[in-house]
C-alpha positions as CSV (number, residue, x, y, z in Angstrom):
1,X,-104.3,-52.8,-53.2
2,X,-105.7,-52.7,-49.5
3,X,-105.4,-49.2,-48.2
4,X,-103.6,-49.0,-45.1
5,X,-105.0,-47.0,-42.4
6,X,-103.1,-43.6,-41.2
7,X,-100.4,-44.3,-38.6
8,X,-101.5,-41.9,-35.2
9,X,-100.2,-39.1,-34.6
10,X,-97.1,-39.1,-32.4
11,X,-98.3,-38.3,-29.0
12,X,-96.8,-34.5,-28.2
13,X,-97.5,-33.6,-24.9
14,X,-94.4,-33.7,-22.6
15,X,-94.4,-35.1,-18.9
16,X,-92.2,-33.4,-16.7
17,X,-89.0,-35.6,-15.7
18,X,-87.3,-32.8,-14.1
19,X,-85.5,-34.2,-10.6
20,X,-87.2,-31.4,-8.8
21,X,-90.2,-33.1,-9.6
22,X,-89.7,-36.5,-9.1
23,X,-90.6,-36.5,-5.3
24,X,-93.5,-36.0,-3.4
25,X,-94.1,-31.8,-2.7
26,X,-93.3,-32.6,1.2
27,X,-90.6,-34.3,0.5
28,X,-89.3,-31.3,-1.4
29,X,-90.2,-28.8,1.1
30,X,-89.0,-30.6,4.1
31,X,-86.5,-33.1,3.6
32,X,-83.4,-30.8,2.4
33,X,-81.0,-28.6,3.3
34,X,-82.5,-26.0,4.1
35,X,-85.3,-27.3,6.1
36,X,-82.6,-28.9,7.9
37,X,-80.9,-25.7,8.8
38,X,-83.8,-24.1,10.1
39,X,-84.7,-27.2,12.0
40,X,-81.1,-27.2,13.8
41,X,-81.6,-23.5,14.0
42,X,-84.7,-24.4,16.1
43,X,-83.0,-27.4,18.5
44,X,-80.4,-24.9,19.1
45,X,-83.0,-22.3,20.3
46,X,-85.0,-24.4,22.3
47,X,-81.7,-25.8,24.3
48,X,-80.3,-22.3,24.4
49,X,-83.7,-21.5,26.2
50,X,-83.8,-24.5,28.4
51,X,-80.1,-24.1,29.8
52,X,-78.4,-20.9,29.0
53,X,-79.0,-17.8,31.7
54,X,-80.3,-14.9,30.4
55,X,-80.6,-16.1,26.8
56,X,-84.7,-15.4,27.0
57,X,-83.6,-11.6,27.5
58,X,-84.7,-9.1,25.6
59,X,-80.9,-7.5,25.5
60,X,-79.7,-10.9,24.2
61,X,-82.1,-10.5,20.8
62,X,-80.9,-7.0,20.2
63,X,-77.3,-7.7,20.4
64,X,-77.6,-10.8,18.5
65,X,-79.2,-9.4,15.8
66,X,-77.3,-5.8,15.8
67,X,-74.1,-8.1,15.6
68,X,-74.9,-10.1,12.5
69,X,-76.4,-7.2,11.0
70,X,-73.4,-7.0,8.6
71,X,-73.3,-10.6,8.0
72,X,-77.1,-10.8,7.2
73,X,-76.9,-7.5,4.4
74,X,-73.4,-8.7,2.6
75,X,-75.0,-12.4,2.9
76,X,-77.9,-11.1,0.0
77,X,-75.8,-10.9,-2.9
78,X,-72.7,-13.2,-2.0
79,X,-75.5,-15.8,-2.3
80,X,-76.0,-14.5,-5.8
81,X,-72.3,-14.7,-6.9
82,X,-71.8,-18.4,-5.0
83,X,-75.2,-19.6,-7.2
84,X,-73.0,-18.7,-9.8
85,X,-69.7,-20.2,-9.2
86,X,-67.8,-17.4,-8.4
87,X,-66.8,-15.4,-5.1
88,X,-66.2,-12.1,-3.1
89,X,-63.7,-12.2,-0.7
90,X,-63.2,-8.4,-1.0
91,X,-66.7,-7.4,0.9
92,X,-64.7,-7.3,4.3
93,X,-62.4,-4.8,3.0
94,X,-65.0,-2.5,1.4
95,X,-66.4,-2.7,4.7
96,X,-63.4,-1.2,6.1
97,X,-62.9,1.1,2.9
98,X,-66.3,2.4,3.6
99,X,-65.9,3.0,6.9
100,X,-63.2,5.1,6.6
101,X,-64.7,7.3,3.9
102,X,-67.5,7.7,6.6
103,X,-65.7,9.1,9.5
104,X,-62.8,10.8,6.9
105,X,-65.6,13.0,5.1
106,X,-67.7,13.2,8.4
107,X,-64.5,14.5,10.5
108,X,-64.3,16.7,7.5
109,X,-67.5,18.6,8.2
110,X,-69.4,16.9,5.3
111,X,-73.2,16.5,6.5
112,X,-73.5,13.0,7.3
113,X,-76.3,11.9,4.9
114,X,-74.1,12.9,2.2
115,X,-70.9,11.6,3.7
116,X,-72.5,8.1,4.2
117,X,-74.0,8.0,0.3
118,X,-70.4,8.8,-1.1
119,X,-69.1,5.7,1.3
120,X,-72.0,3.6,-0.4
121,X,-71.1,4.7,-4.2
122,X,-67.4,3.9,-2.9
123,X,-68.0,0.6,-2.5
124,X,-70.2,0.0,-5.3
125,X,-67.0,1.6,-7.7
126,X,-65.1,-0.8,-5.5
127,X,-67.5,-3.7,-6.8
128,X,-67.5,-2.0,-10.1
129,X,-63.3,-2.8,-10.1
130,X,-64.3,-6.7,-9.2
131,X,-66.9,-7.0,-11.5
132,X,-64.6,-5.4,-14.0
133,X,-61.5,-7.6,-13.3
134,X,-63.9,-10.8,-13.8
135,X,-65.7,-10.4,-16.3
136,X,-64.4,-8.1,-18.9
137,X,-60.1,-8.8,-18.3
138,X,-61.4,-12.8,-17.5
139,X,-59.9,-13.2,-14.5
140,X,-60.7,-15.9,-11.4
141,X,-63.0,-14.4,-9.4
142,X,-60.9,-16.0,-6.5
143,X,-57.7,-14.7,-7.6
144,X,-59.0,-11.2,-8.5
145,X,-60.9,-10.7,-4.8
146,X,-58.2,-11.9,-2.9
147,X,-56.1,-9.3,-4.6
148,X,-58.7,-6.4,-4.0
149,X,-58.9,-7.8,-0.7
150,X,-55.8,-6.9,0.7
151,X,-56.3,-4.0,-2.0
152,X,-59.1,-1.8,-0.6
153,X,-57.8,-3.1,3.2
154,X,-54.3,-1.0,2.1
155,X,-56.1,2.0,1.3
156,X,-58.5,2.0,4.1
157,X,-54.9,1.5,6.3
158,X,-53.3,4.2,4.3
159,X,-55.9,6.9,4.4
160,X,-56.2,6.5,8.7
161,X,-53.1,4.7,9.9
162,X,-53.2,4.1,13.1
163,X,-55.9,6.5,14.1
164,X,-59.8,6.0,14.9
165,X,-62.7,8.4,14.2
166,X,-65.2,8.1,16.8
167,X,-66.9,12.0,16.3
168,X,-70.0,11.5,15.2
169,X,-73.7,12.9,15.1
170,X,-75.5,11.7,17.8
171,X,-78.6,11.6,16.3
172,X,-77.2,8.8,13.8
173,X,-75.1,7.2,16.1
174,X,-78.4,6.6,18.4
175,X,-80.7,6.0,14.8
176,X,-77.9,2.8,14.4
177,X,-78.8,1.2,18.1
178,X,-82.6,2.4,18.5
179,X,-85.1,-0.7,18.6
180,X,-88.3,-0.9,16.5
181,X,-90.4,0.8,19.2
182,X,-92.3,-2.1,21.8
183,X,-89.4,-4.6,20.7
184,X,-86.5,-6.0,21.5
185,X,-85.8,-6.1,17.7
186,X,-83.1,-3.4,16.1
187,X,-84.2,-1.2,13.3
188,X,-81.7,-2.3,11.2
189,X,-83.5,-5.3,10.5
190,X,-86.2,-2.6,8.8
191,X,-84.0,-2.2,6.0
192,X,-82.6,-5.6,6.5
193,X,-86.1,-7.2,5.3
194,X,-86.7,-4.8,2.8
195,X,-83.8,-5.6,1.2
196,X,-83.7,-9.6,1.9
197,X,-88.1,-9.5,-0.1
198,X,-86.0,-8.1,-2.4
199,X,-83.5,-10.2,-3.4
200,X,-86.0,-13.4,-2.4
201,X,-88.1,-12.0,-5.6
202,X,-85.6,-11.8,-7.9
203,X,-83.5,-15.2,-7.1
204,X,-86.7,-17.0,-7.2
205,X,-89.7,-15.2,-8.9
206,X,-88.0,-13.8,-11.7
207,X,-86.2,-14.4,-15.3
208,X,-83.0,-13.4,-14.1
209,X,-82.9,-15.8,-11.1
210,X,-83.6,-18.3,-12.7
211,X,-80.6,-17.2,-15.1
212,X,-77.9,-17.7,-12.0
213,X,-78.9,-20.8,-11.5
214,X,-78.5,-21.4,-15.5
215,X,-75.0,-19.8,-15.1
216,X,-74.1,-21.8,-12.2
217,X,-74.6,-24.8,-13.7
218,X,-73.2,-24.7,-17.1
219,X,-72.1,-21.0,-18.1
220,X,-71.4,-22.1,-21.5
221,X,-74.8,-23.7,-22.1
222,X,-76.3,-20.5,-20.3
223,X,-74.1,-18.3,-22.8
224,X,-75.7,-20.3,-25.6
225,X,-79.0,-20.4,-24.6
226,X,-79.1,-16.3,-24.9
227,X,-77.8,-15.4,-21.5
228,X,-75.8,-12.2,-20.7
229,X,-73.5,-14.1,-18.7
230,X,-70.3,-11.6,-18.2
231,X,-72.9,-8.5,-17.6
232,X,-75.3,-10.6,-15.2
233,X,-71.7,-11.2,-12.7
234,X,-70.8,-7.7,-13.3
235,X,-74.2,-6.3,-12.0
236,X,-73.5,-8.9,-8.9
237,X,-70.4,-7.9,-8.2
238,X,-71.7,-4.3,-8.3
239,X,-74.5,-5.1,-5.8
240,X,-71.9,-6.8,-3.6
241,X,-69.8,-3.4,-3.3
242,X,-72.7,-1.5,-2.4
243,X,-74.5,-3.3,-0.1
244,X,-71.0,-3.7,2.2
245,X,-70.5,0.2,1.4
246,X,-74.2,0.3,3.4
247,X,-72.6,-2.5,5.7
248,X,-69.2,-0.5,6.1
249,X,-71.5,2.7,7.5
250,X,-73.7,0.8,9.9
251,X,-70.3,-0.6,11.2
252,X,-69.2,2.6,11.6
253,X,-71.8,4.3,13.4
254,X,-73.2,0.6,15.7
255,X,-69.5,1.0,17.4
256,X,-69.1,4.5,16.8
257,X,-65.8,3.8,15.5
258,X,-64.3,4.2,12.1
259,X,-60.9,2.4,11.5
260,X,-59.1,0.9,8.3
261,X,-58.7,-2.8,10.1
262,X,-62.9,-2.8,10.9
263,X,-65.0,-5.5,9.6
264,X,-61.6,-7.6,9.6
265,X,-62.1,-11.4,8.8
266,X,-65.7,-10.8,8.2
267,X,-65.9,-12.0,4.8
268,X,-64.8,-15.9,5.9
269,X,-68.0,-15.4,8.7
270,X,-70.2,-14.6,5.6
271,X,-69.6,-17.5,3.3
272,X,-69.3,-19.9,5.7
273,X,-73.0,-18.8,6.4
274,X,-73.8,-18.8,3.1
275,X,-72.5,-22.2,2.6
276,X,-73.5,-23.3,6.4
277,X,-77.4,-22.2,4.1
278,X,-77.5,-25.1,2.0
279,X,-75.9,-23.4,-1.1
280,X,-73.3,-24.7,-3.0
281,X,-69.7,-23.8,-3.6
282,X,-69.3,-25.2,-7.0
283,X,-72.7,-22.9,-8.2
284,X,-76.2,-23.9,-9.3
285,X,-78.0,-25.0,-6.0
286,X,-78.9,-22.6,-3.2
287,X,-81.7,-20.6,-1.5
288,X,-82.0,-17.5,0.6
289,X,-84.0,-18.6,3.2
290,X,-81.7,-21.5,4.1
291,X,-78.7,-18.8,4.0
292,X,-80.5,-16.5,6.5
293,X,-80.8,-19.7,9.0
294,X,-77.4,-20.8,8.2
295,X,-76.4,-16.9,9.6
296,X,-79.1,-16.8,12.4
297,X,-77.7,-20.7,13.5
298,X,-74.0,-19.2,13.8
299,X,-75.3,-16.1,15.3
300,X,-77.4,-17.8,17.8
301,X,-75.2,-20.3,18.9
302,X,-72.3,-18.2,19.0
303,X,-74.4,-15.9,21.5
304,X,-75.6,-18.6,23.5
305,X,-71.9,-20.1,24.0
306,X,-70.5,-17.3,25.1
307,X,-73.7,-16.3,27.8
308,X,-72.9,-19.8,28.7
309,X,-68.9,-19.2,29.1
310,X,-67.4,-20.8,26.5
311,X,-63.5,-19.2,24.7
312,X,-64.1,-17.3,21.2
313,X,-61.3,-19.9,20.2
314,X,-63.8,-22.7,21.5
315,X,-66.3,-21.1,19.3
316,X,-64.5,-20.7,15.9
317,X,-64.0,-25.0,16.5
318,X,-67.6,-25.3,16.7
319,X,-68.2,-22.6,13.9
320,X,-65.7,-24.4,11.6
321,X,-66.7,-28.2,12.6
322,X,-70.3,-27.1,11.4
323,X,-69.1,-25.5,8.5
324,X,-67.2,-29.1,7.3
325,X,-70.1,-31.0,7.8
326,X,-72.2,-28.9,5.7
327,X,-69.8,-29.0,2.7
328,X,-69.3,-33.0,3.5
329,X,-72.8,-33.8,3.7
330,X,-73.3,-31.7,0.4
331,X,-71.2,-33.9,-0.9
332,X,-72.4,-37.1,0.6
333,X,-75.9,-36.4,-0.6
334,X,-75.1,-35.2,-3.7
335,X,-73.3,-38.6,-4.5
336,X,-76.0,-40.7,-3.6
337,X,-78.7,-38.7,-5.7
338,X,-75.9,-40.1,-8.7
339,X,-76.2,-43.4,-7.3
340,X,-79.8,-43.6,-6.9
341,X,-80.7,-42.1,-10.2
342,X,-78.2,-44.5,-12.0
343,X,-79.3,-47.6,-10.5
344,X,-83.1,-46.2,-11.5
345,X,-81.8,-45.7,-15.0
346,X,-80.4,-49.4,-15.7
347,X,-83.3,-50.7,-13.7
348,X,-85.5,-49.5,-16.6
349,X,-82.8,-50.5,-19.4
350,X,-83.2,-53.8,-18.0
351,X,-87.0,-53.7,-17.6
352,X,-86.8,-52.3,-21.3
353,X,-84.7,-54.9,-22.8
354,X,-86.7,-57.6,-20.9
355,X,-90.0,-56.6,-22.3
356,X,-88.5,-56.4,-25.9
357,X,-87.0,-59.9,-25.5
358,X,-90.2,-61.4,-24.9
């Protein structure tokens, strides 16, 4: 008998088909969402220039950025919750609930270091009650934060009434409102970018970044694959509560006024930034530099409207028309990247099944 020679050894090396990967690297740094949110942020800042008055003041960038201080700080970790399909609707009322511990405890004749930690570790218990409610009872994050919503807003209410606080040590009220010396620039923004390095490292650099993403996606497959899924939303939630307990006492002492209706509505300003940033509201798809444009571009323009005239109500249109287009074109996009990659994939069935034919 004629030997036969060996068959080869299958060929194991693996190609990467991955989507991500299937485009040219400028393509993938500049042609998506969030290049295109920083590229509107840009247009609206150079016509804002051109025609507004007094937008190239100095005084316009410090209020600007004092204002969406809040927004900017709760923004961090409700990014991290929407990557993973679920919400906070509660951070405007832990605002308020921290606030109110602030000036409460202050008025008190606590020393305000120590009044403003036990505000923070109030609304990270507060986030330790959503977390809870979600991922241990199984609860919809949705149904559970409207709930603690009005919640934490009732007890904030409840502990002032009526009243305002506004008795507080200079030296922190001014600390709140001081520039970084030689700039128009607040010095909130100090911890603001500590804080936003951060969270950039651990979304993107890091194991359990990449694990939201996972989660967002498909949290059964994520479960599967060895992911701590209930404990990584918990931890989320938990980082939500604090950071608006931080936000709640930077409200308090910016305005110098601590009240159980403050912060009100600010939670709807926050994910419509969030989503405004390119990430999406069904999980799995988002980036934190494209949410700090989407905040920036509703900051910005909302400044520049208003030095230009316009009604708040005129404003919230704009905000909202903006924020409609984002989710549609999310949408639109989304469905032809299906219809492109499905008419590639029967394009090479029929190149396959021509080439066996012949």
């Amino acid at each position: 008998m004629t030997a036969t020679a060996p068959a080869p050894a299958p060929d194991t090396r693996t190609t990467r088909t991955y989507q991500a990967y299937a485009t040219p690297l400028w393509r993938r740094v500049l042609l998506n969402r969030e290049a295109a949110i920083i590229g509107l942020l840009l247009v609206v800042i150079a016509v804002a220039l051109a025609v507004v008055p007094n937008f190239d003041s100095p005084l316009t960038v410090t209020y600007l950025l004092r204002d969406i201080a809040p927004i900017l700080l709760i923004a961090l970790p409700m990014t991290l919750i929407i990557i993973t399909e679920e919400i906070d609707l509660s951070v405007a009322s832990i605002v308020g609930l921290s606030s109110v511990m602030t000036g409460i405890l202050t008025q008190a004749g606590w020393p305000f270091p120590i009044a403003a930690i036990t505000a923070i570790l109030v609304g990270t218990l507060a986030g330790v009650v959503n977390g809870f409610l979600v991922t241990v009872v199984g609860l919809p994050s949705l149904a559970v934060t409207i709930g603690t919503l009005a919640l934490f807003r009732g007890i904030a209410v409840g502990l002032l009434g009526t009243t305002a606080i506004t008795d507080f040590p200079e030296f922190w009220s001014d600390l709140s409102r001081d520039n970084i010396p030689g700039t128009p620039i607040p010095g909130i923004m100090i911890p603001f970018v500590v804080l936003a390095i951060a969270f950039a490292i651990l979304l993107h650099f890091t194991p359990f970044g990449r694990s939201l993403y996972a989660i967002g996606l498909n949290k059964e497959a994520a479960a599967f694959s060895g992911i701590a899924v209930g404990r990584t939303k918990f931890l989320l939630f938990v980082m939500s509560g604090a950071i608006s307990g931080f936000a709640g006492v930077y409200f308090t002492l910016l305005y110098n006024n601590a009240r159980g209706d403050n912060a009100t509505g600010l939670e709807l300003q926050v994910i419509a930034a969030v989503l405004l940033g390119g990430v999406s509201i069904f999980g799995g798809r988002g980036a934190l530099h494209g949410v700090i444009a989407g905040v920036l571009l509703i900051g910005t323009l909302g400044s520049a409207l208003r030095l230009a005239g316009v009604t708040s109500d005129i404003i919230n249109v704009i905000t909202g028309v903006l924020l409609v287009l984002s989710v549609v074109s999310a949408s639109l996009l989304a469905w032809l990247r299906r219809r492109r990659i499905s008419a590639i994939g029967k394009r090479k069935e029929r190149e396959l099944a021509a080439s066996a034919s012949s």
